[in-house]
C-alpha positions as CSV (number, residue, x, y, z in Angstrom):
1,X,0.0,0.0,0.0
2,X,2.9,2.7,0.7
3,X,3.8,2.3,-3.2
4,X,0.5,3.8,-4.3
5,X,0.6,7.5,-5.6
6,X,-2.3,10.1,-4.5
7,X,-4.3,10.9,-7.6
8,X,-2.9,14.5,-7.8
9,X,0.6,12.9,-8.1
10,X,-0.2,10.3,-10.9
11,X,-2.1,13.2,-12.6
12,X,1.2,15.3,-12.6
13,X,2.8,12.9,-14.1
14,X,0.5,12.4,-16.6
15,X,-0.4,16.1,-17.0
16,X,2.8,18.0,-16.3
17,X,1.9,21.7,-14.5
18,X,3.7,23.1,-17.8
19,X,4.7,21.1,-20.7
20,X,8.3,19.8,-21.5
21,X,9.7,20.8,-24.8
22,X,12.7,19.7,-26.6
23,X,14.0,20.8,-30.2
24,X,12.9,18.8,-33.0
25,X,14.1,18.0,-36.8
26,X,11.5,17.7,-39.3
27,X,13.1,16.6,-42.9
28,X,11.2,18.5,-45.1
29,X,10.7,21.9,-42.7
30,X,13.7,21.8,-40.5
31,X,14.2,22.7,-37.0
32,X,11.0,23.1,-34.7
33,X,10.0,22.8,-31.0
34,X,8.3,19.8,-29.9
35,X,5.6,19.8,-27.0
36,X,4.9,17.1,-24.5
37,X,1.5,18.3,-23.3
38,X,0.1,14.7,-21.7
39,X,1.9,11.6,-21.3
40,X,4.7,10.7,-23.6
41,X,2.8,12.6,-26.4
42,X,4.8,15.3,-28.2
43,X,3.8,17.2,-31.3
44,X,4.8,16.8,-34.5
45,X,6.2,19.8,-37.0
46,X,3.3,22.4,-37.0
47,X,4.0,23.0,-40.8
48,X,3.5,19.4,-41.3
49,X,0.2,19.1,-39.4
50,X,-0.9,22.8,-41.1
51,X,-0.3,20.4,-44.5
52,X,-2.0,17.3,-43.4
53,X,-5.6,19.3,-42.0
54,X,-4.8,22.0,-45.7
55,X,-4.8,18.4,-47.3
56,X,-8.0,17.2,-45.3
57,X,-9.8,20.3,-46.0
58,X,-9.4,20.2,-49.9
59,X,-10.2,16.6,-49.9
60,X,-13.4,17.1,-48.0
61,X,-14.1,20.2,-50.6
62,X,-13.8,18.1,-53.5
63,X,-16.0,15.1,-51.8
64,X,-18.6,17.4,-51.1
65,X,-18.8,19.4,-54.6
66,X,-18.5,15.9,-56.2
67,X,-21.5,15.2,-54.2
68,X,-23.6,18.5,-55.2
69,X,-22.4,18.0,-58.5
70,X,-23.5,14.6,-58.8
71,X,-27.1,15.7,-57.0
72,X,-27.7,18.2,-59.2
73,X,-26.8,15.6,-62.2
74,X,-28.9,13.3,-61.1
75,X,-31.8,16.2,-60.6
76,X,-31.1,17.6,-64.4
77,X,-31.5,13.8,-65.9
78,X,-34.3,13.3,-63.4
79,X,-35.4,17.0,-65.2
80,X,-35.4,15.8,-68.4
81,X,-36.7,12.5,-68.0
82,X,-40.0,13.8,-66.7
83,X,-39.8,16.4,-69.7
84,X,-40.6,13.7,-71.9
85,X,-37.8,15.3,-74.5
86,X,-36.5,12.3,-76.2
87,X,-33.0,11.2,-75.4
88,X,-32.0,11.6,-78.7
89,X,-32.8,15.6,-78.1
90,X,-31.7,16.1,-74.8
91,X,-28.4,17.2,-75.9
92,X,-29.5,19.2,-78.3
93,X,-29.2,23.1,-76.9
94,X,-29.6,26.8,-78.2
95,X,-25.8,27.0,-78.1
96,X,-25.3,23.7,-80.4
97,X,-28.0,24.5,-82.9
98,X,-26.0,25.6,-86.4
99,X,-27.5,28.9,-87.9
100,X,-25.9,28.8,-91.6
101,X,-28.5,30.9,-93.2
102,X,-30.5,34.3,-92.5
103,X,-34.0,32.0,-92.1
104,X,-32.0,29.7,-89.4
105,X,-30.3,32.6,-87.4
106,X,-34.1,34.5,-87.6
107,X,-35.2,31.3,-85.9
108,X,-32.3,30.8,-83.5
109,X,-32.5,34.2,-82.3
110,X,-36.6,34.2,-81.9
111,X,-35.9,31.1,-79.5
112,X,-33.5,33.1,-77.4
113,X,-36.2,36.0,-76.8
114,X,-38.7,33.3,-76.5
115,X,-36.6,31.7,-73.7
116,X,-35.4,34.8,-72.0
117,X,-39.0,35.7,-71.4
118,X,-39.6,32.8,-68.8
119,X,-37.0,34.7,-66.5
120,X,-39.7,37.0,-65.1
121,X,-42.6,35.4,-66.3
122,X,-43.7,34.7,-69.8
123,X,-46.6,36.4,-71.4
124,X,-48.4,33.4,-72.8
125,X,-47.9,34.2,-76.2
126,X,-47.2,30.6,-78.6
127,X,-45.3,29.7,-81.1
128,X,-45.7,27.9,-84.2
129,X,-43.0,25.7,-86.1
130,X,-43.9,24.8,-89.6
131,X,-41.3,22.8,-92.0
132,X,-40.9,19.2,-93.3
133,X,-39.0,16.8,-91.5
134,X,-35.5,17.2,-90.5
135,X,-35.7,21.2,-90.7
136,X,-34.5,21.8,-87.3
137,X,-37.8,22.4,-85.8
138,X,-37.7,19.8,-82.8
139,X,-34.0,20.9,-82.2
140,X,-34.8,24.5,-81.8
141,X,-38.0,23.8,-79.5
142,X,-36.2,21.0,-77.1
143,X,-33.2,23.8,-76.7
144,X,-36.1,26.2,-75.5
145,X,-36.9,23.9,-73.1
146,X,-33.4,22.9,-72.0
147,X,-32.6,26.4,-71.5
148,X,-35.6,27.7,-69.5
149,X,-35.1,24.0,-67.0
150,X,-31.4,25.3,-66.6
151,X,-31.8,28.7,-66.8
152,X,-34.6,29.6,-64.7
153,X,-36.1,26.3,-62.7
154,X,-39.0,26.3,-65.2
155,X,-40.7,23.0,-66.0
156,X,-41.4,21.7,-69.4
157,X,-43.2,19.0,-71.3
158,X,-42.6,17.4,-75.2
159,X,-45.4,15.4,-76.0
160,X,-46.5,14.2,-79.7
161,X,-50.2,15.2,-80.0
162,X,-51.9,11.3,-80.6
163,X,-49.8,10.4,-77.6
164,X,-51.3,13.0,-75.4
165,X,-54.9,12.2,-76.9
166,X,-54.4,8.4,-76.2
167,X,-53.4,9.0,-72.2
168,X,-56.6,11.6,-72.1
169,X,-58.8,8.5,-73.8
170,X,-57.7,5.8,-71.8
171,X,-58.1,8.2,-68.4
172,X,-61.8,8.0,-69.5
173,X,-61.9,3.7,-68.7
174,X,-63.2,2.7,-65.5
175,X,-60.2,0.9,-64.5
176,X,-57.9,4.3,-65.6
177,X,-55.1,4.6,-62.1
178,X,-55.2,8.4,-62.9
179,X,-58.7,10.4,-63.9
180,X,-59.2,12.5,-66.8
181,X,-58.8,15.5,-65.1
182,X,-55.3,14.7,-63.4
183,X,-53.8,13.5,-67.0
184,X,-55.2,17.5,-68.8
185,X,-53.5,19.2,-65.9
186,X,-50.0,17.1,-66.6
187,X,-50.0,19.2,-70.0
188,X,-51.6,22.4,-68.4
189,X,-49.6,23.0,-65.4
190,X,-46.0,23.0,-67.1
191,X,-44.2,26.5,-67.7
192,X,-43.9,25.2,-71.1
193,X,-45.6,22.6,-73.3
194,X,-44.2,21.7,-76.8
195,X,-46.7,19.4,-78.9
196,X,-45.0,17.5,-81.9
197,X,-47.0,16.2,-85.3
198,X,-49.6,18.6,-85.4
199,X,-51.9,18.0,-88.2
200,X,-50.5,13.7,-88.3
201,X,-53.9,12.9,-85.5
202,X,-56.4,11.1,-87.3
203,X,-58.6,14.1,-87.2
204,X,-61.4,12.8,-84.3
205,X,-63.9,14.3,-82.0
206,X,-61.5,12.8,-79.3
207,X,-58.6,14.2,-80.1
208,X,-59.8,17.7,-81.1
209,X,-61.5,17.6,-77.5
210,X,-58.3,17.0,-76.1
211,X,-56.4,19.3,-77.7
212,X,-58.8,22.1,-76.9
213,X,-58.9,21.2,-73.1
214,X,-55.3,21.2,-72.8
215,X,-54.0,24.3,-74.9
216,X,-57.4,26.1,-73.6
217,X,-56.9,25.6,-70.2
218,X,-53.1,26.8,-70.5
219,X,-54.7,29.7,-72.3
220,X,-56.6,30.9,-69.7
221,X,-53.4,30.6,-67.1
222,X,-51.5,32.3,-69.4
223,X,-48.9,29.7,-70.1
224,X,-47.3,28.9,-73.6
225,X,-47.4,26.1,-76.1
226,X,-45.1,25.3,-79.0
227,X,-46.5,23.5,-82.1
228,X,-44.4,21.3,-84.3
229,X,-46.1,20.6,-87.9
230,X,-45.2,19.5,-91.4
231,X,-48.2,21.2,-92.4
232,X,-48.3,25.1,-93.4
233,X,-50.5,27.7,-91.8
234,X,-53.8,26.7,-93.0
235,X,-53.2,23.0,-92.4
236,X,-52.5,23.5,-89.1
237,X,-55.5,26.0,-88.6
238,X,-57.7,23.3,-89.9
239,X,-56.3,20.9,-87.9
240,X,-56.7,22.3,-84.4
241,X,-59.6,23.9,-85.4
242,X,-60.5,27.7,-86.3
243,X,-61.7,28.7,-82.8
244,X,-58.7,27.2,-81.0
245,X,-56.3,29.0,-83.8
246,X,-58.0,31.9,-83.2
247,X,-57.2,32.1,-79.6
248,X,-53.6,31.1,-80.3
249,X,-53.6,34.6,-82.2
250,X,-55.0,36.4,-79.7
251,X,-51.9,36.8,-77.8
252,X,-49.4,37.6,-80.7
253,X,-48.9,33.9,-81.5
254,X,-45.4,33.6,-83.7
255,X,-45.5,31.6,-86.8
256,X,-41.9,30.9,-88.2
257,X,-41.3,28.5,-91.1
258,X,-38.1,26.6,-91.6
259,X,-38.6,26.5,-95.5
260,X,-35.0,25.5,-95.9
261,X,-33.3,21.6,-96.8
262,X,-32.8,19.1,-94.7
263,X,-31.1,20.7,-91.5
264,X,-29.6,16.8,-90.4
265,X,-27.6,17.3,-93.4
266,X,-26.0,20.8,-92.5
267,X,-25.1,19.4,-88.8
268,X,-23.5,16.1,-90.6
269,X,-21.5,18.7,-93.1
């Protein structure tokens, strides 16, 4: 028993009152004074230990903005995949899209103002896209879209006009898991809704009722649709139907024709 050590004695040794130091050699920094400040621990070469915790620090950055890059990644795809733009077009931007002509760079530039307007709230004013196939029109529509998702946290749809009448029909069945109602408000509650092969429906009640319901209803909340048609003006009039097309005018609706070859070809070029 006369071998034990009080508590404050063992803790003095432990702890000393104020720390030893000796001189120290570090390779790399040289000369530096060590520290014993508990036990038979002694620091290391502050420049060294500044290093290691610079070195930890960066690491950590570039975890975490691998990480928020990688969420907002996974939020853009998730973006687009609910945006119903076909893969093929979701690389297809503003900034990509090849103006070689006056009619192209009148169109490129119309879908700049058209997208800047979504920064502070678009009027509601649509567009129309006439020209065969492979005229740029999905391209210059989709890069609308892309940008105003990017650019400004807007949301937008691309839909192909029978598609969008079929889901409306079969909401109508009994056995439907959405109702009619929840399936028009899909394409009326977007910032933007593009509709593709206007004019290629088969021309029924059905679908003209489901056309009107849709681009009516974002009428009235003053949100915008772009049509894509290989039919001219009056084709496309006729298709929708007079009264719609008149509404569609109402609000300064822009018609631009891409009356120019094949744009696939200029891109391949």
């Amino acid at each position: 028993m006369d071998d034990l050590k009080p508590i404050g004695a063992l803790l003095a040794d432990i702890v000393p009152a104020t720390p030893r130091e000796r001189a120290e050699t570090c390779e790399r920094h040289g000369e530096y004074t060590a520290r014993n400040p508990i036990g038979r621990v002694w620091t290391r070469c502050p420049a060294c230990a500044q290093e290691a915790k610079d070195l930890a620090d960066a690491e950590r950055q570039a975890r975490e903005k691998a990480q928020a890059a990688e969420r907002q990644r996974a939020g853009w795809l998730a973006l687009c995949g609910n945006s119903g733009i076909p893969l093929r077009f979701q690389d297809r931007t503003l900034q990509n899209y090849r103006a070689a002509i006056d009619g192209q760079r009148t169109a490129l530039e119309f879908a700049k103002t058209y997208a800047a307007e979504f920064e502070h709230g678009h009027s509601g004013r649509c567009a129309i896209f006439l020209g065969e196939f492979g005229t740029g029109k999905t391209h210059l529509a989709c890069g609308i879209a892309l940008r105003i998702m990017h650019r400004y946290q807007c949301t937008a749809v691309f839909t192909k006009l029978d598609e969008m009448a079929r889901l409306i029909r079969e909401a109508k069945s009994f056995d439907s898991a959405m109702s009619e109602s929840k399936v028009i408000r899909l394409y009326t509650d977007p910032d933007l809704l593009i509709i593709d092969e206007v004019g290629v429906q088969s021309g029924t009640d059905t679908e003209a009722r489901s056309l009107f319901a849709v681009v009516n209803g974002r009428y009235e909340a003053r949100r915008p649709t772009i049509f894509l048609s290989n039919l001219d003006r009056d084709g496309v009039a006729a298709s929708i139907g007079p009264r719609l097309f008149s509404r569609l005018r109402e609000d300064g609706c822009e018609v631009l024709v891409f009356d120019w070859d094949d744009y696939r070809a200029l891109e391949v070029a």
